[in-house]
N, CA, C and O of each residue as an XYZ file, in Angstrom:
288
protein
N     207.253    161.125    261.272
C     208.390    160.719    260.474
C     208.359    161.462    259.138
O     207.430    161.396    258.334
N     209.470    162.171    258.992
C     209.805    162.834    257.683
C     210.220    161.545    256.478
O     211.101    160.738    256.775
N     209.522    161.454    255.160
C     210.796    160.799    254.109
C     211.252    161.345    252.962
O     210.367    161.807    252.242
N     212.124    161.415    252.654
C     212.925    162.308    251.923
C     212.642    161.666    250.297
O     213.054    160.556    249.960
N     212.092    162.319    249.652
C     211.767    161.825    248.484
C     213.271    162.326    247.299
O     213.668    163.466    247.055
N     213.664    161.355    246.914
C     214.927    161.265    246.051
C     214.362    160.148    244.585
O     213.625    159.222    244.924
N     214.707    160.257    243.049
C     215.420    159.811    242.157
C     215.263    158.391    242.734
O     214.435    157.689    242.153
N     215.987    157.792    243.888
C     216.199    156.696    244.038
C     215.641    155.698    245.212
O     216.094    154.621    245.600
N     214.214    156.624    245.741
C     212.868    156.431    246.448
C     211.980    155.274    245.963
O     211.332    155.482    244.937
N     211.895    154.363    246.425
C     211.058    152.992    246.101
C     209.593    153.716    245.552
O     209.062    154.511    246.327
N     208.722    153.365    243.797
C     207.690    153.703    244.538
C     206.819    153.169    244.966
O     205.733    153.738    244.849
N     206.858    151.976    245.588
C     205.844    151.375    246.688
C     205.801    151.948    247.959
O     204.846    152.053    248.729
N     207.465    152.460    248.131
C     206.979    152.794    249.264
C     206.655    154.556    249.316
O     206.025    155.226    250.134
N     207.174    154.822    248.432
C     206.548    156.624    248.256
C     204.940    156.666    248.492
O     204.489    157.291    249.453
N     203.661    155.631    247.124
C     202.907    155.525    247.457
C     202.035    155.583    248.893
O     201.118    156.372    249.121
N     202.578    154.491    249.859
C     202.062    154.479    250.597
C     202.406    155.420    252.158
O     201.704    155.470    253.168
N     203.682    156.069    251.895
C     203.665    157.270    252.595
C     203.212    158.506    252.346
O     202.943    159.352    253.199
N     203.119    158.627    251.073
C     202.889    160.081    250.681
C     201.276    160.359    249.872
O     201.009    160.343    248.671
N     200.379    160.611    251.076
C     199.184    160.835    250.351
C     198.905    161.702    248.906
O     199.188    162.882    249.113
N     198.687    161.598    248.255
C     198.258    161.890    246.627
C     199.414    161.665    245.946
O     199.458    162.396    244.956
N     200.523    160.851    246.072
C     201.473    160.279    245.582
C     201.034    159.337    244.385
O     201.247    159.775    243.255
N     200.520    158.248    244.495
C     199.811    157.669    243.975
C     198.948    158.099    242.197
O     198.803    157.357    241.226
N     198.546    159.524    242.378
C     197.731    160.325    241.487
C     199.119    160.973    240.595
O     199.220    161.155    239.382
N     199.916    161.181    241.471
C     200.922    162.083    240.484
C     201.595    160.486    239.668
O     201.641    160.533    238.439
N     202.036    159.285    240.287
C     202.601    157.971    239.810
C     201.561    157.733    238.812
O     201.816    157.575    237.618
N     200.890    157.720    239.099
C     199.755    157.083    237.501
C     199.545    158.132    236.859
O     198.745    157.837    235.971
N     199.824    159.251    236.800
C     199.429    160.621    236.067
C     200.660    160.495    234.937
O     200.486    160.922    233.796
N     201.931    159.865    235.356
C     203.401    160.056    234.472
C     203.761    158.783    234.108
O     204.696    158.786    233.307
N     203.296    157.540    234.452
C     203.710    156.537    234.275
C     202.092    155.522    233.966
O     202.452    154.363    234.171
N     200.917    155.505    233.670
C     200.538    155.352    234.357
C     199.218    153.939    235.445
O     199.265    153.974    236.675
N     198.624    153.314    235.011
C     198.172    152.558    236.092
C     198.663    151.050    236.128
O     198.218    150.193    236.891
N     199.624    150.873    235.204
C     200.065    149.632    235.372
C     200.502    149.327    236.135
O     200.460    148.171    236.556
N     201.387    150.692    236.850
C     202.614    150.321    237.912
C     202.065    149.427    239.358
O     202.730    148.801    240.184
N     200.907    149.612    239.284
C     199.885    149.112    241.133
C     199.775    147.956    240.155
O     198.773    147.401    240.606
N     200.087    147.359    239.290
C     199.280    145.526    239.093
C     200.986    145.303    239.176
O     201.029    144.267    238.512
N     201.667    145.432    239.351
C     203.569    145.257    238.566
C     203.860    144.815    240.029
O     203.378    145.472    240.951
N     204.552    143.839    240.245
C     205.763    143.544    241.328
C     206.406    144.227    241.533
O     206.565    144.681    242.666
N     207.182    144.661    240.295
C     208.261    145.739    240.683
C     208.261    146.886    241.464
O     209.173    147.416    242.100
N     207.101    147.185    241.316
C     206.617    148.489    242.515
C     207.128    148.579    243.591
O     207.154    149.627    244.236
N     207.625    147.482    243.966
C     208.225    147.383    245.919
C     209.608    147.122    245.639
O     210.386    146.721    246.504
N     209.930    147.343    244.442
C     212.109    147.467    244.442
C     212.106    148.364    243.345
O     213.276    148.512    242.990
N     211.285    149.073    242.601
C     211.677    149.815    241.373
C     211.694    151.038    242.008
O     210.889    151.333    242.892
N     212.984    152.113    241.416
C     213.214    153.311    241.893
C     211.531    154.072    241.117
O     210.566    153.593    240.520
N     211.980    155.557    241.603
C     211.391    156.353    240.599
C     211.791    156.811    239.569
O     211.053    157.209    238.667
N     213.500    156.827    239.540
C     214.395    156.973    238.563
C     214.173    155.331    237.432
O     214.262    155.380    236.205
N     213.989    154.491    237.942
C     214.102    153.604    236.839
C     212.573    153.532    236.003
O     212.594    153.307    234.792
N     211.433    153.707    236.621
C     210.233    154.098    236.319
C     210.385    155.073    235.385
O     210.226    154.831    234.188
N     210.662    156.104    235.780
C     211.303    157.135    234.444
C     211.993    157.406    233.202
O     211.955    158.313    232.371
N     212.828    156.004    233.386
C     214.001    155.626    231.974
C     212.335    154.862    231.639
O     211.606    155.319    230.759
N     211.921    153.608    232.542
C     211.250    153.009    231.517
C     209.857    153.755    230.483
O     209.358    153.246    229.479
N     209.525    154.951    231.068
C     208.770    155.635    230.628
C     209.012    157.373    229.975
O     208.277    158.355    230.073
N     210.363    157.199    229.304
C     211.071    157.958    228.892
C     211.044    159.475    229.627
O     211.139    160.469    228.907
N     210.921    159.604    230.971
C     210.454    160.577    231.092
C     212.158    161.356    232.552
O     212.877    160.466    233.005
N     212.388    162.429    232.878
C     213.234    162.918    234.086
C     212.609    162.643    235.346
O     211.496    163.114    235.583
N     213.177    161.970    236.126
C     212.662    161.749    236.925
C     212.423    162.600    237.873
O     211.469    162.453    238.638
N     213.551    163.952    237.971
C     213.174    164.887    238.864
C     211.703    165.566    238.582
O     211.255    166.203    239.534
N     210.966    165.515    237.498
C     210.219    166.010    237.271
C     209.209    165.143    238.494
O     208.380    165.702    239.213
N     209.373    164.379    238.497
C     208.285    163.713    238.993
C     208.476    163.736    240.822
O     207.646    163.487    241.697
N     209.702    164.081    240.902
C     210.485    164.381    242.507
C     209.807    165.622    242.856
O     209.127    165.860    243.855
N     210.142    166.480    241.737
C     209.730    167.856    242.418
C     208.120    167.486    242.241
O     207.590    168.079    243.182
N     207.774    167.256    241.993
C     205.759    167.216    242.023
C     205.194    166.564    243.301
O     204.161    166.820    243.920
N     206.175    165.636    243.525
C     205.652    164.933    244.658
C     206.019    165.715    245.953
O     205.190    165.876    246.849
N     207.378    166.228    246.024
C     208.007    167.271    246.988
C     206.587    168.515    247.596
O     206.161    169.067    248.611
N     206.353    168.391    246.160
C     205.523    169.988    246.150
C     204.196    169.420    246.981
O     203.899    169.916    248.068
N     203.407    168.322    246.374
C     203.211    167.739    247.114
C     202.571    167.454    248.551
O     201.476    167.774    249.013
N     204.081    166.445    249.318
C     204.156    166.868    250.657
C     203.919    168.125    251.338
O     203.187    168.143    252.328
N     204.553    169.334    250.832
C     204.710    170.585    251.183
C     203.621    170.920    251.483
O     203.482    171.411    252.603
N     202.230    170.756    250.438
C     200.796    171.050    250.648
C     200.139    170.404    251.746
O     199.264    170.985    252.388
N     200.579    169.020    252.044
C     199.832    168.164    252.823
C     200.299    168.610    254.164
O     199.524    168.352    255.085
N     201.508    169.284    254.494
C     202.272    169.982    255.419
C     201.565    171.382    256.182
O     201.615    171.915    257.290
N     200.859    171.624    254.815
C     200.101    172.527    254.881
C     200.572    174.048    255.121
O     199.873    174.953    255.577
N     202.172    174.136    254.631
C     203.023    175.291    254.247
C     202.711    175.427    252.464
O     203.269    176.303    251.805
């Protein structure tokens, strides 16, 4: 199963699909988000307003990412 990482990608559930996902989420935001509820309905886009940061930045890292774990 492919998942398409978007802006508006849960990250609970990015975490737990996307191995080293996790490292880049606490690297930009960071380790509070794994004690937080919100983790399992908060975008990555809203994670990003709350941590003043673009969220594509954090799309394309994770993209890049997958790509490695793809092993292209």
């Amino acid at each position: 199963m492919t998942i398409e990482i978007t802006k508006d990608s849960i990250i609970g559930n990015v975490i737990k699909e996307i191995p080293g996902a996790k490292q880049v989420i606490e690297k930009y935001f960071g380790n509070g988000c794994f004690t937080c509820p919100g983790i399992n309905i908060e975008s990555i886009a809203f994670g990003a307003t709350m941590h003043n940061l673009d969220p594509e930045k954090l799309v394309s890292e994770i993209r890049k990412l997958m790509e490695n774990n793809n092993g292209t």
